[in-house]
N, C-alpha and C positions, 0 to 999 in steps of 0.2 A: 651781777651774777657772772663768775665765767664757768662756764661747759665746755670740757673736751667732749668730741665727738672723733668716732673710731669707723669710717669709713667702709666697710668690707663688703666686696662683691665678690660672689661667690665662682661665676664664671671667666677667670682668669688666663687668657691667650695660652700663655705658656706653663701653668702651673695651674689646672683647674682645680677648683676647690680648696686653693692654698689656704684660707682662711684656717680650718680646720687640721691642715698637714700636722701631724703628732711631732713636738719636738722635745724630746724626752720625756716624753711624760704628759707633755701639756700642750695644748692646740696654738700655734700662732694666736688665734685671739684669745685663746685667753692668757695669754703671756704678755700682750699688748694692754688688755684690759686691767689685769693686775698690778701694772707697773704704774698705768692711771687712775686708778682706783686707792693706790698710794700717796696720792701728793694729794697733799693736804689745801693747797692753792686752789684745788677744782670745787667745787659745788656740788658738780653731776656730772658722770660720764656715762656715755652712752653710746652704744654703738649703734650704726646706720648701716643696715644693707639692704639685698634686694632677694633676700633668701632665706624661705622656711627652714631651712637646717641648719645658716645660721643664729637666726631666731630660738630654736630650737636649743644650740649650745651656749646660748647665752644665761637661756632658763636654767641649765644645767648649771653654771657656773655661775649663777645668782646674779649676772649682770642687768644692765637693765637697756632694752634693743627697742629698736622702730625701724618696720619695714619702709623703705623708699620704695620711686618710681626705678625699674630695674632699665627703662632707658635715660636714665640721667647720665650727662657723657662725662661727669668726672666726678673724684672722690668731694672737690670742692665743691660742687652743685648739690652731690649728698649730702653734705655737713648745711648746708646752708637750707636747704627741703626740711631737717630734722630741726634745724633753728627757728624756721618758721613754726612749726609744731607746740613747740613749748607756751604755755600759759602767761611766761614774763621774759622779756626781751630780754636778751642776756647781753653785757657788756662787750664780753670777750669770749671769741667760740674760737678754743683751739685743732684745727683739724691734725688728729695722731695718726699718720698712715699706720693702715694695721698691717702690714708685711714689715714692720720693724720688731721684731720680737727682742731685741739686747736695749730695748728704750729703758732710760730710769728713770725714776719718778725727779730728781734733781733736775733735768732737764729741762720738764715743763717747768720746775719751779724758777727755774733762772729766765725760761721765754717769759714769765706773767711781768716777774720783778722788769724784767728790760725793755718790755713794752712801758708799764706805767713810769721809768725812769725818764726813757729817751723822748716820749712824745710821737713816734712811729706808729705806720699806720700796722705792720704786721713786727712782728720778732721771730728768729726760724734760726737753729742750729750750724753752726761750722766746725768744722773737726781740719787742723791741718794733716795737710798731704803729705805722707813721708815716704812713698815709693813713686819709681819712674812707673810701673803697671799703673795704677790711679791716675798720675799726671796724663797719660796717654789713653786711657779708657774714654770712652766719649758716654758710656755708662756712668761716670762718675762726674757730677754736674759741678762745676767750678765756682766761685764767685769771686770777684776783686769789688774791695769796699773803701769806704773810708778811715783814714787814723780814727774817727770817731768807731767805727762799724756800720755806715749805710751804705748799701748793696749799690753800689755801681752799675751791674752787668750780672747776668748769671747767662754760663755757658756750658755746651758740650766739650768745649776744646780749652785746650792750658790759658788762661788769663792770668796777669799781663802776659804779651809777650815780649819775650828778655830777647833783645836784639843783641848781637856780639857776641854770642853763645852757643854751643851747641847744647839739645835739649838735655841730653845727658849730664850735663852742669847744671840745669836750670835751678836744681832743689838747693843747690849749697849758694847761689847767690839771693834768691827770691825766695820768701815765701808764697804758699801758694793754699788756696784752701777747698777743702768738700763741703758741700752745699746737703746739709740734711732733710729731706721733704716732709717736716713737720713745719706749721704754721701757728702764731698766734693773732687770729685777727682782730683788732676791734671792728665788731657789729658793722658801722656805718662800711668799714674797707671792704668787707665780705660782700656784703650787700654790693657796694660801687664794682667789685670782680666780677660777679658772676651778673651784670649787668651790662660790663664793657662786651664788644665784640672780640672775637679771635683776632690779631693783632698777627703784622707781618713779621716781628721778629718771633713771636711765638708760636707761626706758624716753622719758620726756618727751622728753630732750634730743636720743636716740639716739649717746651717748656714752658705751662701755663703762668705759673707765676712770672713771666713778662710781660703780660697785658697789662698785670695792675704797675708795673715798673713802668711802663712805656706812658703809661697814662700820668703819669706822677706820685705812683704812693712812693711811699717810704717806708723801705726794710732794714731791722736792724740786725746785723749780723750776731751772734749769742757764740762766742767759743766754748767746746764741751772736750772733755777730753775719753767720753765715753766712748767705745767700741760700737759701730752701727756697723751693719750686717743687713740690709735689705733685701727681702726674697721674690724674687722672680722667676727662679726655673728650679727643679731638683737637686743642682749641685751646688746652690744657695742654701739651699734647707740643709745637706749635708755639711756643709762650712759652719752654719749656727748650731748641728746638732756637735761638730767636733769642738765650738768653743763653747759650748756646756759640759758638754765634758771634762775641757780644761779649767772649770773656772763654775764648777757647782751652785756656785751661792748666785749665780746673776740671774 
Protein backbone atom coordinates (compact mmCIF):
# COMPACT_ATOMS: atom_id res chain seq x y z
CA UNK A 1 0.00 0.00 0.00
CA UNK A 2 1.46 3.53 -0.55
CA UNK A 3 -0.11 6.60 1.37
CA UNK A 4 0.83 10.01 1.03
CA UNK A 5 0.46 11.69 4.10
CA UNK A 6 0.02 15.77 4.24
CA UNK A 7 1.79 17.09 7.27
CA UNK A 8 0.01 20.39 8.46
CA UNK A 9 0.58 22.17 11.56
CA UNK A 10 -1.32 24.79 12.18
CA UNK A 11 0.94 27.04 14.38
CA UNK A 12 3.51 28.13 12.00
CA UNK A 13 6.54 30.75 13.28
CA UNK A 14 6.29 32.92 10.70
CA UNK A 15 3.02 32.51 8.84
CA UNK A 16 0.48 31.16 11.53
CA UNK A 17 -2.27 29.29 10.40
CA UNK A 18 -0.75 28.99 6.77
CA UNK A 19 -2.32 25.87 6.26
CA UNK A 20 -5.55 27.52 5.70
CA UNK A 21 -4.10 31.03 3.91
CA UNK A 22 -6.85 31.44 0.85
CA UNK A 23 -4.91 31.35 -2.35
CA UNK A 24 -7.28 32.22 -4.78
CA UNK A 25 -9.90 30.68 -4.10
CA UNK A 26 -8.70 27.60 -2.28
CA UNK A 27 -6.81 27.04 1.20
CA UNK A 28 -3.05 25.71 0.84
CA UNK A 29 -4.28 22.39 1.92
CA UNK A 30 -6.62 22.00 0.02
CA UNK A 31 -4.59 22.65 -2.97
CA UNK A 32 -1.97 20.33 -1.53
CA UNK A 33 -4.54 17.73 -1.05
CA UNK A 34 -6.06 17.88 -4.32
CA UNK A 35 -3.05 17.65 -6.32
CA UNK A 36 -2.68 14.14 -4.18
CA UNK A 37 -5.78 13.04 -4.26
CA UNK A 38 -5.07 13.00 -8.11
CA UNK A 39 -2.39 10.48 -8.64
CA UNK A 40 -3.60 7.76 -9.20
CA UNK A 41 -0.27 5.88 -7.68
CA UNK A 42 -1.55 6.64 -4.03
CA UNK A 43 -4.03 4.41 -2.15
CA UNK A 44 -4.85 6.99 0.52
CA UNK A 45 -4.10 10.45 1.44
CA UNK A 46 -4.33 11.86 4.31
CA UNK A 47 -3.58 14.68 6.03
CA UNK A 48 -1.81 14.86 9.57
CA UNK A 49 -2.16 17.72 11.88
CA UNK A 50 -2.37 18.95 15.25
CA UNK A 51 -5.34 21.12 14.75
CA UNK A 52 -9.32 21.20 15.07
CA UNK A 53 -9.59 23.78 12.30
CA UNK A 54 -7.58 21.88 10.21
CA UNK A 55 -9.54 18.80 10.92
CA UNK A 56 -12.37 20.92 10.39
CA UNK A 57 -11.47 22.00 6.64
CA UNK A 58 -10.55 18.82 5.58
CA UNK A 59 -14.44 17.71 6.49
CA UNK A 60 -15.15 20.52 4.42
CA UNK A 61 -13.24 19.55 1.49
CA UNK A 62 -14.06 15.82 1.76
CA UNK A 63 -10.53 14.87 2.72
CA UNK A 64 -9.85 12.50 4.97
CA UNK A 65 -7.36 13.88 8.47
CA UNK A 66 -5.96 12.40 11.69
CA UNK A 67 -5.25 14.54 14.63
CA UNK A 68 -1.43 14.00 15.85
CA UNK A 69 0.41 14.74 19.02
CA UNK A 70 0.83 18.66 18.44
CA UNK A 71 4.31 18.30 20.18
CA UNK A 72 5.88 16.09 17.50
CA UNK A 73 9.04 18.23 16.49
CA UNK A 74 8.70 17.43 12.87
CA UNK A 75 6.47 17.04 9.82
CA UNK A 76 8.41 13.57 9.57
CA UNK A 77 7.43 12.31 13.05
CA UNK A 78 3.79 13.43 11.87
CA UNK A 79 3.73 11.26 8.92
CA UNK A 80 5.17 8.38 10.65
CA UNK A 81 2.59 8.82 14.15
CA UNK A 82 -0.38 8.81 11.17
CA UNK A 83 1.48 5.59 9.72
CA UNK A 84 1.37 3.84 12.70
CA UNK A 85 -2.44 4.47 12.88
CA UNK A 86 -3.54 2.67 9.87
CA UNK A 87 -4.81 -0.94 10.10
CA UNK A 88 -2.16 -2.29 7.37
CA UNK A 89 1.39 -1.49 7.04
CA UNK A 90 1.87 0.46 4.18
CA UNK A 91 4.82 -0.13 1.86
CA UNK A 92 5.58 3.40 0.92
CA UNK A 93 4.42 6.55 2.93
CA UNK A 94 5.04 9.55 0.97
CA UNK A 95 5.54 12.63 3.17
CA UNK A 96 3.91 15.88 0.77
CA UNK A 97 4.78 18.95 2.72
CA UNK A 98 1.69 20.95 2.80
CA UNK A 99 3.13 24.67 2.24
CA UNK A 100 3.67 23.44 -1.44
CA UNK A 101 0.58 24.52 -3.04
CA UNK A 102 2.06 24.45 -7.18
CA UNK A 103 2.77 20.22 -6.34
CA UNK A 104 1.29 18.07 -9.20
CA UNK A 105 0.08 14.93 -9.15
CA UNK A 106 3.12 13.74 -11.92
CA UNK A 107 5.48 14.30 -9.29
CA UNK A 108 4.47 11.93 -6.84
CA UNK A 109 4.03 9.68 -9.65
CA UNK A 110 7.55 9.88 -10.85
CA UNK A 111 8.97 9.61 -6.75
CA UNK A 112 6.74 6.08 -6.54
CA UNK A 113 8.07 4.89 -10.14
CA UNK A 114 11.91 5.89 -8.91
CA UNK A 115 11.70 4.50 -5.82
CA UNK A 116 10.54 0.77 -7.01
CA UNK A 117 13.14 1.32 -10.04
CA UNK A 118 16.36 2.48 -8.25
CA UNK A 119 16.14 0.25 -5.04
CA UNK A 120 16.53 3.56 -2.65
CA UNK A 121 15.70 3.78 0.54
CA UNK A 122 13.73 7.39 -0.14
CA UNK A 123 12.97 9.26 -3.72
CA UNK A 124 12.52 13.23 -3.35
CA UNK A 125 12.22 16.02 -6.21
CA UNK A 126 15.08 18.25 -8.03
CA UNK A 127 14.32 21.05 -10.08
CA UNK A 128 17.51 22.82 -11.55
CA UNK A 129 18.73 26.04 -10.52
CA UNK A 130 18.64 28.70 -13.00
CA UNK A 131 19.22 32.08 -11.23
CA UNK A 132 22.36 33.43 -9.09
CA UNK A 133 19.20 34.58 -6.08
CA UNK A 134 18.60 30.56 -5.72
CA UNK A 135 22.34 29.55 -5.92
CA UNK A 136 23.01 32.01 -3.04
CA UNK A 137 19.70 31.79 -0.85
CA UNK A 138 20.67 29.48 1.96
CA UNK A 139 16.67 29.08 1.91
CA UNK A 140 17.15 27.13 -1.06
CA UNK A 141 18.42 23.68 -0.08
CA UNK A 142 21.04 22.36 -2.74
CA UNK A 143 21.94 18.74 -3.57
CA UNK A 144 25.00 17.28 -5.53
CA UNK A 145 24.25 13.43 -6.55
CA UNK A 146 25.27 10.96 -8.50
CA UNK A 147 25.44 10.41 -12.67
CA UNK A 148 23.06 7.76 -11.37
CA UNK A 149 20.81 10.39 -9.12
CA UNK A 150 21.94 9.37 -5.49
CA UNK A 151 22.14 12.30 -3.16
CA UNK A 152 25.65 12.94 -2.20
CA UNK A 153 25.21 15.81 0.13
CA UNK A 154 22.25 18.09 0.76
CA UNK A 155 23.11 21.69 1.66
CA UNK A 156 22.30 25.27 2.48
CA UNK A 157 25.27 26.62 0.43
CA UNK A 158 26.15 26.15 -3.62
CA UNK A 159 27.35 22.46 -3.92
CA UNK A 160 29.88 21.58 -5.72
CA UNK A 161 32.04 24.19 -5.28
CA UNK A 162 33.64 25.29 -8.73
CA UNK A 163 37.07 26.46 -7.85
CA UNK A 164 38.59 28.80 -10.66
CA UNK A 165 35.52 30.87 -10.80
CA UNK A 166 33.86 33.57 -9.72
CA UNK A 167 30.26 32.64 -8.42
CA UNK A 168 28.73 34.76 -10.85
CA UNK A 169 29.94 32.13 -13.60
CA UNK A 170 29.15 29.36 -11.61
CA UNK A 171 25.62 28.58 -13.50
CA UNK A 172 27.06 28.46 -17.10
CA UNK A 173 29.85 26.02 -16.12
CA UNK A 174 28.10 23.58 -13.51
CA UNK A 175 25.02 22.49 -13.16
CA UNK A 176 23.56 22.93 -9.83
CA UNK A 177 20.21 21.69 -8.32
CA UNK A 178 17.15 22.55 -5.74
CA UNK A 179 16.36 20.03 -3.40
CA UNK A 180 12.34 19.76 -3.16
CA UNK A 181 11.10 18.62 0.59
CA UNK A 182 8.87 16.00 -0.54
CA UNK A 183 9.93 12.45 0.42
CA UNK A 184 9.09 8.92 -0.82
CA UNK A 185 9.84 6.53 1.92
CA UNK A 186 9.87 2.97 2.11
CA UNK A 187 8.28 1.86 5.66
CA UNK A 188 11.42 0.08 7.01
CA UNK A 189 13.64 4.08 5.99
CA UNK A 190 10.86 5.93 7.83
CA UNK A 191 10.93 3.91 10.57
CA UNK A 192 15.11 3.59 10.71
CA UNK A 193 14.69 8.08 10.41
CA UNK A 194 12.69 8.87 12.88
CA UNK A 195 14.52 6.43 15.16
CA UNK A 196 18.08 7.56 14.40
CA UNK A 197 19.16 10.49 16.70
CA UNK A 198 19.68 14.16 15.60
CA UNK A 199 22.99 13.78 13.73
CA UNK A 200 25.90 16.57 13.77
CA UNK A 201 25.68 17.55 10.15
CA UNK A 202 21.97 18.00 10.62
CA UNK A 203 22.31 19.72 13.41
CA UNK A 204 24.81 22.41 11.35
CA UNK A 205 22.77 22.64 8.41
CA UNK A 206 19.37 22.35 10.17
CA UNK A 207 18.33 19.80 7.47
CA UNK A 208 16.63 16.64 8.83
CA UNK A 209 17.01 14.54 5.93
CA UNK A 210 20.81 14.17 6.75
CA UNK A 211 20.50 11.87 9.61
CA UNK A 212 19.12 9.20 7.56
CA UNK A 213 22.11 10.34 4.67
CA UNK A 214 24.79 10.33 7.41
CA UNK A 215 23.43 6.94 8.65
CA UNK A 216 23.65 5.35 5.17
CA UNK A 217 20.20 5.53 3.29
CA UNK A 218 20.05 6.09 -0.01
CA UNK A 219 18.32 8.99 -1.83
CA UNK A 220 17.24 9.17 -5.25
CA UNK A 221 17.34 12.34 -6.82
CA UNK A 222 13.73 12.43 -9.18
CA UNK A 223 14.20 15.67 -11.73
CA UNK A 224 10.84 17.64 -12.23
CA UNK A 225 10.54 20.50 -14.17
CA UNK A 226 7.55 21.67 -12.27
CA UNK A 227 7.39 25.25 -10.60
CA UNK A 228 7.63 24.88 -6.62
CA UNK A 229 6.83 27.82 -4.63
CA UNK A 230 7.04 26.94 -0.97
CA UNK A 231 5.32 29.09 1.64
CA UNK A 232 6.78 30.29 4.58
CA UNK A 233 5.88 33.96 5.28
CA UNK A 234 3.24 36.36 3.49
CA UNK A 235 5.16 37.44 0.68
CA UNK A 236 5.40 33.52 -0.42
CA UNK A 237 1.74 33.32 -0.42
CA UNK A 238 1.81 36.55 -2.53
CA UNK A 239 4.30 34.90 -5.16
CA UNK A 240 1.96 31.74 -5.39
CA UNK A 241 -1.22 33.93 -5.44
CA UNK A 242 0.52 36.09 -8.64
CA UNK A 243 1.55 32.52 -10.33
CA UNK A 244 -2.21 31.66 -10.31
CA UNK A 245 -2.97 34.21 -11.73
CA UNK A 246 -0.55 33.73 -14.47
CA UNK A 247 -1.15 30.36 -15.12
CA UNK A 248 -4.99 29.48 -14.00
CA UNK A 249 -5.14 25.90 -14.82
CA UNK A 250 -2.35 24.86 -12.00
Amino acid sequence: MIVGIIPARYAATRLPGKPLVDLNGQTMIERVWRAAHACTKLDRVIIATDSELIMEEARRIGAEAMLTDPELPSGTDRCYAVAQMLDVRPDVVINIQGDEPLLQPKVLTQLVDALAISGADVSTPVTRITNHEDLRDPNVVKVAATASGIAVYFSRSPIPYLRGADMSQWLEHQAYWKHIGVYAYRMAALERHVALPVCALERSESLEQLRLLEAGGRFVCVETDVDFISVDTPQDAERVRAYLSQHPLA
